[in-house]
C-alpha positions as CSV (number, residue, x, y, z in Angstrom):
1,X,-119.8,185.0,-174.4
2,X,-120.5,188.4,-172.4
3,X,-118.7,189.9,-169.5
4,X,-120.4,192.0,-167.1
5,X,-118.1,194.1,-164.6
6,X,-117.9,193.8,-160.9
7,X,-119.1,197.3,-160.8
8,X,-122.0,196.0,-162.1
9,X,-122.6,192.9,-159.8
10,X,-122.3,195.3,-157.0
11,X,-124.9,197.9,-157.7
12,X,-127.4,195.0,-158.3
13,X,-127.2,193.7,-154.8
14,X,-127.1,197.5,-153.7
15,X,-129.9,197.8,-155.4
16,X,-131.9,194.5,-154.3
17,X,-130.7,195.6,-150.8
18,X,-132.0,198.9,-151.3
19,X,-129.5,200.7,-150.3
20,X,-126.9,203.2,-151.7
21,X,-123.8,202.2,-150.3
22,X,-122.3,199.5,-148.2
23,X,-120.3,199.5,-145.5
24,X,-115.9,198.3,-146.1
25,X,-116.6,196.1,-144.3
26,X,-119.7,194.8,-146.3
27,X,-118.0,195.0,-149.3
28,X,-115.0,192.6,-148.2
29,X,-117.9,190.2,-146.9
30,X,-120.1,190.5,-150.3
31,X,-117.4,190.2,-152.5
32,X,-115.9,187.3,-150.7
33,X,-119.7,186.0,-151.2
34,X,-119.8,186.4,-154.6
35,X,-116.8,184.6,-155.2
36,X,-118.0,181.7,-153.1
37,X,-121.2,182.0,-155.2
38,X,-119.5,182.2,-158.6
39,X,-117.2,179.1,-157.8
40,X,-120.5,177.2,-156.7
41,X,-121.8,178.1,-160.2
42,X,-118.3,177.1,-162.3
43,X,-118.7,173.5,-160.0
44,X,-122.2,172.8,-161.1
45,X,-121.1,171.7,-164.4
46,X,-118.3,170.7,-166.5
47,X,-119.6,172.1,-169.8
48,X,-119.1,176.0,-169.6
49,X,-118.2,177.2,-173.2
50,X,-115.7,180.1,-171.3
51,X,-113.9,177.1,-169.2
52,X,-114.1,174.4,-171.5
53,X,-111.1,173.2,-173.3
54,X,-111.4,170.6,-176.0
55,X,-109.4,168.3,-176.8
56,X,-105.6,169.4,-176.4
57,X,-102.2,168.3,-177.0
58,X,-100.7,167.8,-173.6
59,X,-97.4,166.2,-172.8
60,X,-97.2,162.6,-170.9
61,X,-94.4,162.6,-168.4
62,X,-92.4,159.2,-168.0
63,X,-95.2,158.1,-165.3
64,X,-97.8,158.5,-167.7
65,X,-98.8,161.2,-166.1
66,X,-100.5,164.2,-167.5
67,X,-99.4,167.1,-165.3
68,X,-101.8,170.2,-164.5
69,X,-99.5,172.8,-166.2
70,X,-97.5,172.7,-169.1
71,X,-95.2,175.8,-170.0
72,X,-97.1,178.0,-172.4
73,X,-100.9,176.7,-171.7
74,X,-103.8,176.9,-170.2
75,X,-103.6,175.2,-166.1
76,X,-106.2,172.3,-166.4
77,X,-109.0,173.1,-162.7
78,X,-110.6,169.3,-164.2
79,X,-109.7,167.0,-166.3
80,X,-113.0,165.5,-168.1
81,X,-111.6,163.3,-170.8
82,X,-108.3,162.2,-172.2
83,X,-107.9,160.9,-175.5
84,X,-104.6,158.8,-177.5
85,X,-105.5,161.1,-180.8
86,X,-107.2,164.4,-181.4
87,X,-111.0,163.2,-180.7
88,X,-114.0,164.7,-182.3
89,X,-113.1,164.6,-185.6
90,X,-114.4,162.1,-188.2
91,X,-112.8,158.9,-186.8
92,X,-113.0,157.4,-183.6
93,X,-110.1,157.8,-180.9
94,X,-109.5,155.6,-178.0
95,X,-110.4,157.2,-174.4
96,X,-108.2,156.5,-172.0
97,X,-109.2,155.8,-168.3
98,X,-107.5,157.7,-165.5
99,X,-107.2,158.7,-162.2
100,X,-106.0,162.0,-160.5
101,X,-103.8,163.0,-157.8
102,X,-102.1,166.0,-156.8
103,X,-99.5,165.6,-160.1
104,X,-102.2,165.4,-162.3
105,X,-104.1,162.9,-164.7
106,X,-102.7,159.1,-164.1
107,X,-103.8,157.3,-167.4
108,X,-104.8,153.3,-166.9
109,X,-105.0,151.7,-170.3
110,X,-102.3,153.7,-172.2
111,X,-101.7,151.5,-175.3
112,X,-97.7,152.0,-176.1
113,X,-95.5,153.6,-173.5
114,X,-93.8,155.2,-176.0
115,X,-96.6,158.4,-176.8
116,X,-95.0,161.6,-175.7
117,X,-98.6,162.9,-175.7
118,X,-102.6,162.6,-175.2
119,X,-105.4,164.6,-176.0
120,X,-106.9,166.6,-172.9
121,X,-110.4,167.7,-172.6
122,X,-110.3,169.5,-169.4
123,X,-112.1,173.0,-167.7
124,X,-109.7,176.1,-166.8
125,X,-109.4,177.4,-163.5
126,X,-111.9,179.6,-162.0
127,X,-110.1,182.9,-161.0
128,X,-111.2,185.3,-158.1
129,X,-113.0,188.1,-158.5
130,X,-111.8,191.3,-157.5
131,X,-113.3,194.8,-156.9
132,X,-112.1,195.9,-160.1
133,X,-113.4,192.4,-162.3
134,X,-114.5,193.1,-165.4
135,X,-114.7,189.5,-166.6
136,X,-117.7,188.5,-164.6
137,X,-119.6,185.7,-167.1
138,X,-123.1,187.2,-167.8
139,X,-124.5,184.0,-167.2
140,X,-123.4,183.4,-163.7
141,X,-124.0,187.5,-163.3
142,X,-128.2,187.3,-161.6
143,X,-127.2,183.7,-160.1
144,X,-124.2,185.1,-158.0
145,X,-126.2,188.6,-157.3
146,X,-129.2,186.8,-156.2
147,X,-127.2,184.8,-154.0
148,X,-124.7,186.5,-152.7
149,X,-128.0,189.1,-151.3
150,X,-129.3,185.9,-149.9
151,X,-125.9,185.1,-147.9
152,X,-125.6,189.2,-147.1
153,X,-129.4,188.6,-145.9
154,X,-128.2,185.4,-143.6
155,X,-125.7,187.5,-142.2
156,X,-128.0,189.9,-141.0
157,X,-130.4,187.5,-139.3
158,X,-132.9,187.8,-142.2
159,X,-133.8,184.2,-143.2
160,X,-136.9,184.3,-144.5
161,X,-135.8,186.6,-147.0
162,X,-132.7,185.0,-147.4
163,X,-134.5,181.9,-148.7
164,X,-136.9,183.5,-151.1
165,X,-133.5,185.2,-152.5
166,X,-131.8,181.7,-152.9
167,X,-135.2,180.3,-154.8
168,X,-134.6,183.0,-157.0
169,X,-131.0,182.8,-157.4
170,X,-131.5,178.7,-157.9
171,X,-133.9,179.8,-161.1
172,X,-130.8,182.1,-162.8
173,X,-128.7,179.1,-162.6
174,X,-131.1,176.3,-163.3
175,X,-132.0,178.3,-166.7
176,X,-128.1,178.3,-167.8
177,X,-127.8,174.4,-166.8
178,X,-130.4,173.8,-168.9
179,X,-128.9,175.6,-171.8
180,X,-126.0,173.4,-171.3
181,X,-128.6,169.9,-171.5
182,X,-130.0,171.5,-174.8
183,X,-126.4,171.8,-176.3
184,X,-125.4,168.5,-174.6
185,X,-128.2,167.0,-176.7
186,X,-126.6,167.9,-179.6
187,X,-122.6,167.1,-179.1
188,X,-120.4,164.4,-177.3
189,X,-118.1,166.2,-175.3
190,X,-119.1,164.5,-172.1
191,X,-120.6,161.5,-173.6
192,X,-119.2,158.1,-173.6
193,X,-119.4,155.3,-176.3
194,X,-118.6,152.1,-174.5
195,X,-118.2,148.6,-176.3
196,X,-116.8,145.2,-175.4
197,X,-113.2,146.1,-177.1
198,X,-113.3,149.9,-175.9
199,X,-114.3,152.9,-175.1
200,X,-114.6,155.4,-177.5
201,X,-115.5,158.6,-178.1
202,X,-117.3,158.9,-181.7
C-alpha cells in the first residue's frame, strides 16, 4: 500500500484548476472537500486492505457486548463480522449475529455466556486529513483530487465543469472498487456460508 502526501493532493487540484496558488481561504474549503471526498471513498466499501482488520481477539463485556475500543488496539469505525473462534483458518467457526449501538457490537446467538472473547473482523477509523498528511492512500489519491476540483468548481458557480470532473473522479474510484470485486472473488472475508444448523464462515 502507497501513501501520497497532502502536498501532493494539493498541487493536483492547483494544477487541474490551473492555477498557482489558492487563496486561505480556498485552502480551508478544499481541504475540508477532500476530506469529505476521502470519507465518501473509505464508505463505499468495507474491504480496504489499509482499514481492514481480520479477525481479532476482542473482549466480550458482561452484556455481550463487544465495545468499540479496547486498551491497546485498534478503535473498530465498522464492525463486519464477529466470529466465537479465530475464523479463516482450516476449520469452520460459528458467526455470530449482532446488532450495534452506540456501546458497540451486541451479539444474538452467543453459544455459552461464559466466553471472555470473540473474533472481530471490523474496518479502522478514517482519520482527517490535514495540511501536513502524508498518509493519503494512493488509491483514493485521483478520486478525491478529481472530486474535490469538482466541489471547488460548484463553489464557484461552474457546473458544467463540475460534472465532467465528478464523471472523472467516479472512474478513479470505480477502478479501485473493482479491484476489490476481483480480490473478493478470490477470499471470504465478506462472504457468508449459511446452512439450516448455522452460519458459518468456511
Amino acid at each position: 500500500m502507497q501513501d501520497r502526501t497532502y502536498a501532493d493532493l494539493k498541487n493536483l487540484i492547483k494544477a487541474l484548476a490551473g492555477v498557482n496558488d489558492f487563496t486561505t481561504d480556498e485552502e480551508t474549503k478544499i481541504l475540508d472537500l477532500v476530506n469529505r471526498r476521502a470519507s465518501e471513498a473509505y464508505n463505499s466499501s468495507p474491504s480496504w486492505e489499509r482499514y481492514l482488520i481480520v479477525s481479532q481477539e476482542r473482549n466480550i463485556t458482561t452484556n455481550n457486548t463487544i465495545p468499540f475500543t479496547q486498551g491497546g488496539l485498534t478503535t473498530i469505525g465498522e464492525f463486519i463480522r464477529i466470529h466465537r473462534k479465530k475464523a479463516f483458518l482450516n476449520n469452520s467457526a460459528l458467526e455470530y449475529d449482532f446488532y450495534v449501538d452506540a456501546n458497540g457490537a451486541n451479539i444474538l446467538n452467543i453459544v455459552n455466556t461464559d466466553d471472555a472473547s470473540a473474533f472481530v473482523t471490523y474496518k479502522k477509523n478514517l482519520d482527517l486529513f490535514t495540511s501536513t498528511s502524508t498518509d493519503i492512500p494512493a488509491e483514493f489519491f485521483h478520486y478525491i483530487a478529481h472530486a474535490a476540483y469538482a466541489d471547488f468548481l460548484r463553489m464557484d458557480g461552474q457546473h458544467g465543469k463540475a460534472l465532467t470532473e465528478e464523471q472523472i473522479a467516479q472512474k478513479y474510484l470505480d477502478t479501485q472498487l473493482e479491484k476489490i470485486d476481483i480480490r473478493s472473488n478470490n477470499n471470504t472475508i465478506n462472504k457468508k456460508f449459511t446452512t439450516y444448523v448455522s452460519r458459518q464462515s468456511r
